[in-house]
N, C-alpha and C positions, 0 to 999 in steps of 0.2 A: 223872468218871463215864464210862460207857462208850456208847459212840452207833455204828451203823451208817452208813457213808460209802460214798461209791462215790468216787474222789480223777480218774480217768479214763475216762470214758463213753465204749462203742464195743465193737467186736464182742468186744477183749480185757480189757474190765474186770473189776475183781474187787473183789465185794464186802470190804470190813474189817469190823471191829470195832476199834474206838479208842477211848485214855482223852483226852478235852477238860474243857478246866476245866464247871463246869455250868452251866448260863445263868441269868440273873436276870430277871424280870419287868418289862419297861420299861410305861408308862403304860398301862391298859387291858388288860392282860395278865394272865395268869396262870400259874404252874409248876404240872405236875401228876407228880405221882412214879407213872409210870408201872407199871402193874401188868399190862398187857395189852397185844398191838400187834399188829395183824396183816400179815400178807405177801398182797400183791394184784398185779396184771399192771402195774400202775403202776409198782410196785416194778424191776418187770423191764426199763420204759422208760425209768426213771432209768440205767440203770446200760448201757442201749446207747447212751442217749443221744433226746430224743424226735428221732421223724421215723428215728430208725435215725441221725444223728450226735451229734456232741459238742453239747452246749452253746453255744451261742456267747457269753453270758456269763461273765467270768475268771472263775474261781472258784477256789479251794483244793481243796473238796470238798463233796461235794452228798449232803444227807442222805435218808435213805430211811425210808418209814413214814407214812403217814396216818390211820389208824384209833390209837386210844389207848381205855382205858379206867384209870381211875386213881385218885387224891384230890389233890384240892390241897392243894399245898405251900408257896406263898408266894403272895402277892396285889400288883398294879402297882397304883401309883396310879390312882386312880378307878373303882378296881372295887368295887361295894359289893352284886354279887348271888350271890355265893359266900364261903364262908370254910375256910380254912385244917383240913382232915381232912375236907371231904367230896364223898364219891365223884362223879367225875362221870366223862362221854365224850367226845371231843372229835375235832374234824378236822381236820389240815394239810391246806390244799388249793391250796399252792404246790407249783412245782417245783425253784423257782429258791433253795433254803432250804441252810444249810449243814448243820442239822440236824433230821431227821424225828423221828416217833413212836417209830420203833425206837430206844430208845437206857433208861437209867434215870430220866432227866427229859423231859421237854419243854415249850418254854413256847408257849402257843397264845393267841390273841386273845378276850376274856371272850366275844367274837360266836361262837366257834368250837366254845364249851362247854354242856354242857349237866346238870344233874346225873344221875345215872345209877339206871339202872332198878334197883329196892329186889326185884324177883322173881327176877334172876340172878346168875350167878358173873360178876367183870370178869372172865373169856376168854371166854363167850358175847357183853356187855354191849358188848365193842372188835368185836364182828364188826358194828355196827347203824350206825354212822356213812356210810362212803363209797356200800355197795351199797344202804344204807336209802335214803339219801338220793338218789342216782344213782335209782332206783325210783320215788321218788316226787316228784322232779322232773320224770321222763319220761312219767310218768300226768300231770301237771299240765299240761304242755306240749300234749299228745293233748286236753286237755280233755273230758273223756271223757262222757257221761250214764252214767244207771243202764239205759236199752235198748240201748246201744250194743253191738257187737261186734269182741272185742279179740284180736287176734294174740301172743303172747309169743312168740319164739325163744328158746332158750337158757333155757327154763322152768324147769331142775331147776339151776340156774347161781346164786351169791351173789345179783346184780344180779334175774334172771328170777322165781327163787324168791320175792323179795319183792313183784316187779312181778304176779304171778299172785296172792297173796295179797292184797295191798293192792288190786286193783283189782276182785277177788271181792267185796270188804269194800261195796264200794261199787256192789252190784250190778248189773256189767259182766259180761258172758258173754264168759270166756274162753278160748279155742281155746287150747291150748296143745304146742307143738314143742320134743322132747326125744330123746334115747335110750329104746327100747322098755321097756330095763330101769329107766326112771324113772315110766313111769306111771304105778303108783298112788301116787306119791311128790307128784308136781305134781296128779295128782287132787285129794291130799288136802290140797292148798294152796287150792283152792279153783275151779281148772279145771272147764269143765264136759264138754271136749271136747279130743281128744288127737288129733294127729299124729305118728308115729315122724318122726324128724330126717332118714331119709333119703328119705324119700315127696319129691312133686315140689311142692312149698309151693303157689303157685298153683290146681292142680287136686285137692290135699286140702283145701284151703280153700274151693274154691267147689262141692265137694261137701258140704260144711257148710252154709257160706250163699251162697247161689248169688248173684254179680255181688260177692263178695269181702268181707271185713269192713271194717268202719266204722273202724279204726285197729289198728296195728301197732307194738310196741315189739318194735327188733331189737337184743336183748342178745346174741345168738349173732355179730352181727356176717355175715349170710349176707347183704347187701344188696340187690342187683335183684331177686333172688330171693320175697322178705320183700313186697318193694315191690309188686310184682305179683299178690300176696295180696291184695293194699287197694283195694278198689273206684275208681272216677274222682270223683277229690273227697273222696277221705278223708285221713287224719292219719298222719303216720308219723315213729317217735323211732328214732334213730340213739346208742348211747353210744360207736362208736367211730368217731372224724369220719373215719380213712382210709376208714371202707368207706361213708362218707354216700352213696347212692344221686342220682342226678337226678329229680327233681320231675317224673314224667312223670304226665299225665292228669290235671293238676289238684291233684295231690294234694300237701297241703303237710308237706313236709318239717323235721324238725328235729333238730340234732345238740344233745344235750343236755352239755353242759360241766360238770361239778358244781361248785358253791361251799356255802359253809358258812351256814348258817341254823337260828340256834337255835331259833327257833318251829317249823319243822319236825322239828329233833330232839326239841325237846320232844314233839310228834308222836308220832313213833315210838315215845320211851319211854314213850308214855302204851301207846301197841299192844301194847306186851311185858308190862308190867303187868298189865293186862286180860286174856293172855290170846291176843291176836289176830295176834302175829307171832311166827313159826319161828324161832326160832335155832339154827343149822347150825355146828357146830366141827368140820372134820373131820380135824384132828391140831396138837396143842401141840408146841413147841418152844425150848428155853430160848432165848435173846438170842443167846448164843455160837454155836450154829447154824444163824443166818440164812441163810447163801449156801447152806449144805444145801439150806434150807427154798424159798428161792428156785428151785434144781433143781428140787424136788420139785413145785413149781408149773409148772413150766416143762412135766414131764410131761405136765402132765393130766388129767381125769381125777374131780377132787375136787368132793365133793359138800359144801358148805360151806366154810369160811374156812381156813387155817392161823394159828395164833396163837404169839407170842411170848410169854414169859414170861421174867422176872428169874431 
């Protein structure tokens, strides 16, 4: 089969594409014949290496790709909550794997999967796993009420898009910080209240609510900035740990780390179903395309996912 590798992580790496025999399902597992994958900034930290170096694990080659959406294809021993042709979604959410999502199979942990949403196409269906979940761990984390008042950066962003929606659902007022050209975009996510991105975060926020809001998720990654938004004593979610800000004034800090949780994804694709979450595709690309596809990420810019296809 053909799988996505990075073989040396660092400023010179280059993505492949390589044929590997194809993997078998060890106990608790499951192969799913991937039909969708998407390309995310993860992707781009595999392959510099996290932190900006190598690995320091030997490895051969390290596979790229977290999001999947697909069907199962073979079933490990003691898996008896899925069967063999049906559709589901699923997330690596290693780093340290020789083989990712990108590729024509992949085999993921039956915890990893979840069956997939009956209302969309799998290239919408593969964008719901890592940002969905990334989204709605970081509202969990905030602990949020329905009075409370919520900061998004990076609102019109995979990760923000969902976090503005999902936390509208749950009647939080949220301020939301974007590109001028996305406001009525996160508006219509369910924002009640917009900042342009280059306003001074701080004093557009507390011209809103004066002594700052009740919590902050910073998907834009704009850190002290974001933080200083957030009243003495409130809550604030960090998804990208380099830029985790310092705990000042009380206010507790949290860098959110994604892991796989299928009651959550069940979650989400109950949301899509219903009705109540966006899904954003904002360009396909066959398998063989990757490092294109990874460029094109690199630019910026994209309003939704890039997706892989067979």
């Amino acid at each position: 089969m053909r799988a996505v590798v990075v073989r040396r992580p660092g400023p010179e790496a280059v993505v492949e594409i390589v044929e590997v025999p194809t993997p078998q399902p060890g106990p608790g597992s499951v192969r799913i014949a991937v039909a969708a994958a998407t390309v995310n900034p993860v992707d781009l930290m595999v392959r510099a290496g996290v932190g900006g170096t190598p690995f320091a694990a030997p490895r051969d080659q390290w596979g790229v790709g977290w999001d999947v959406a697909g069907t199962v294809d073979a079933i490990g021993d003691g898996v008896t909550e899925f069967t063999v042709g049906q559709p589901v979604i699923g997330i690596s959410d290693r780093l340290d794997v020789s083989l990712g999502a990108q590729a024509d199979y992949v085999v993921l942990e039956a915890g990893n999967v979840a069956p997939a949403p009956v209302s969309v196409s799998s290239v919408q269906a593969a964008t719901i796993p890592l940002n969905g979940l990334t989204a709605l761990q970081a509202l969990d984390a905030l602990d949020l009420a329905s009075t409370d008042t919520l900061l998004v950066t990076g609102a019109a962003g995979a990760v923000g898009g969902y976090a503005v929606e999902l936390a509208a659902a749950r009647g939080v007022r949220v301020i939301a910080s974007a590109s001028p050209a996305d406001e009525d975009a996160v508006r219509a996510l369910g924002a009640t209240d917009f900042i342009p991105r280059e306003a001074s975060l701080p004093d557009a926020v507390r011209a809103i609510v004066p002594g700052g809001v009740d919590a902050a998720l910073d998907a834009a990654a704009v850190g002290p900035a974001a933080l200083a938004a957030v009243r003495g004593g409130g809550r604030f979610a960090c998804v990208s740990p380099p830029n985790t800000p310092i705990p000042l004034r009380g206010t507790t800090v949290h860098t959110v780390l994604i892991r796989a949780d299928r009651t959550q994804l069940d979650h989400l694709v109950t949301q899509v179903d219903a009705g109540n979450l966006t899904l954003r595709v904002a360009e396909t690309h066959p398998l063989t395309a990757a490092p294109e596809a990874q460029k094109r990420l690199a630019l910026g810019g994209l309003r939704g996912r890039l997706v892989l296809t067979p």
